[in-house]
C-alpha positions, 0 to 999 in steps of 0.5 A: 698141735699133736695129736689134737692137743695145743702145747705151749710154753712162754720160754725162760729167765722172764724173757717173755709171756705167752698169750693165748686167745681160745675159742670152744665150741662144743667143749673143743677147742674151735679157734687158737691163736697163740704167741709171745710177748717179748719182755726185753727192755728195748722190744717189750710193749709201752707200760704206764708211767707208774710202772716205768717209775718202779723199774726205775727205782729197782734198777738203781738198787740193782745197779748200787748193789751189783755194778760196782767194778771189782776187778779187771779181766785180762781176756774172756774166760769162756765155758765149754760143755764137754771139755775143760774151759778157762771159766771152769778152770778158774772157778774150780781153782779158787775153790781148791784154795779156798777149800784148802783140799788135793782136788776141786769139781763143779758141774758145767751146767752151774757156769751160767755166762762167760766172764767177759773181757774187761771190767768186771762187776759184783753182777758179772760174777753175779750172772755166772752164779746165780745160785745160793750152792754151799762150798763144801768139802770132802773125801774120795778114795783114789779108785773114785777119783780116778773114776771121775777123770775116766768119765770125763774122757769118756764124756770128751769122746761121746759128748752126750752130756755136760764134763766136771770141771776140775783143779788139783788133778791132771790126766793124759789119757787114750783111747783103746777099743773105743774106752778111756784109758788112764796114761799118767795122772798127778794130783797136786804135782805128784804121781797118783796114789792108788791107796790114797784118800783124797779132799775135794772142795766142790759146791753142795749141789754136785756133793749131793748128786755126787752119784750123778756128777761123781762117776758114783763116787760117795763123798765121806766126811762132807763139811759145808763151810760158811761161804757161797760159791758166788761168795768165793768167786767174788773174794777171788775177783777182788783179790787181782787181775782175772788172768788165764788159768792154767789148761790142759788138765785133761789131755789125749795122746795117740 
């Protein structure tokens, strides 16, 4: 309560509903009582028969569709949300290829769990995805892919909100006068250049909010291909063993 005002929220992913009993009097608020009513499977109240029977049946339509086991991961590739990750480096490079471009990014914020060790389901990859983003290609000038990989260092030393995610492009990098300094930097392999136009592959979301996610870069001549990004990481899976994708794209020195 603040100020006199009752403020409430069930929280999220339907994990719970929030019931509020009121008492007015006068027209004020007299009595409140609130709380939570968990809706996880093993702590969520007992319900009618009728309803088990049609929890039941959509669970075995989910569990048709999305348990099937399409390939094996040899470790847990985890998120991080202001340095690069196995996750992030993994997704960002099935992207390049299936993109066929210099460079690939996405938002952390769209990693939505980790890819755990072991066997991998159409649901796993489901979870990590959850969204209908397009994969889209496009084009950046040099200068503006440079501004990306600063605003990463920049985001490593503040940590005040979530990296870009990214393949193709590597930069050492160090600090002077409290500001990201550019040390070396290569895409594909080779030197950067500077009067360059570079591809990206990236997801309709972040090339919408390029201004956002891209250091204000503005992406020219923006295809969408036919897939999803859930699309291409499941191709991906399916193709063979999820193992460690290479790191350190992005590195510190004194």
């Amino acid at each position: 309560q603040i100020n006199g005002t009752w403020i409430v929220q069930a929280g999220s992913y339907g994990r719970s509903i929030g019931r509020v009993e009121l008492g007015v009097a006068q027209d004020e608020i007299a009595t409140f009582n609130g709380g939570l009513v968990d809706l996880l499977p093993a702590e969520a109240p007992a319900v009618r028969p009728e309803m088990n029977d049609l929890v039941q049946h959509y669970e075995e339509i989910i569990s048709s569709q999305f348990g099937a086991v399409i390939a094996e991961a040899e470790l847990t590739l985890s998120r991080s949300y202001y340095f690069e990750s196995d996750l992030g480096n993994w997704i960002t490079d099935v992207l390049r290829e299936a993109g066929g471009t210099d460079v690939a990014f996405y938002n952390v914020g769209g990693l939505r769990a980790d890819l755990v060790e072991g066997e991998v389901t159409t649901g796993s990859i489901y979870e990590i995805f959850p969204f209908g983003n397009q994969v889209v290609t496009f084009e950046i000038s040099a200068s503006e892919l440079l501004g990306v990989m600063l605003s990463n260092a920049r985001v490593a030393l503040e940590q005040n909100h979530g990296s870009i995610q990214q393949s193709g492009v590597e930069m050492t990098w160090r600090e002077r006068m409290d500001t990201p300094e550019a040390v070396s930097i290569r895409v594909g392999g080779a030197p950067f250049d500077a009067d360059a136009t570079y591809t990206v592959t990236s997801n309709s979301y972040v090339a919408e909010q390029a201004n956002r996610y891209l250091a204000g870069a503005q992406p020219a001549n923006l295809v969408g291909l036919e897939s999803t990004v859930f699309d291409v990481a499941i191709a991906a899976a399916k193709s063979g063993t999820i193992r460690k994708p290479q790191d350190g794209r992005l590195r510190k020195v004194d």
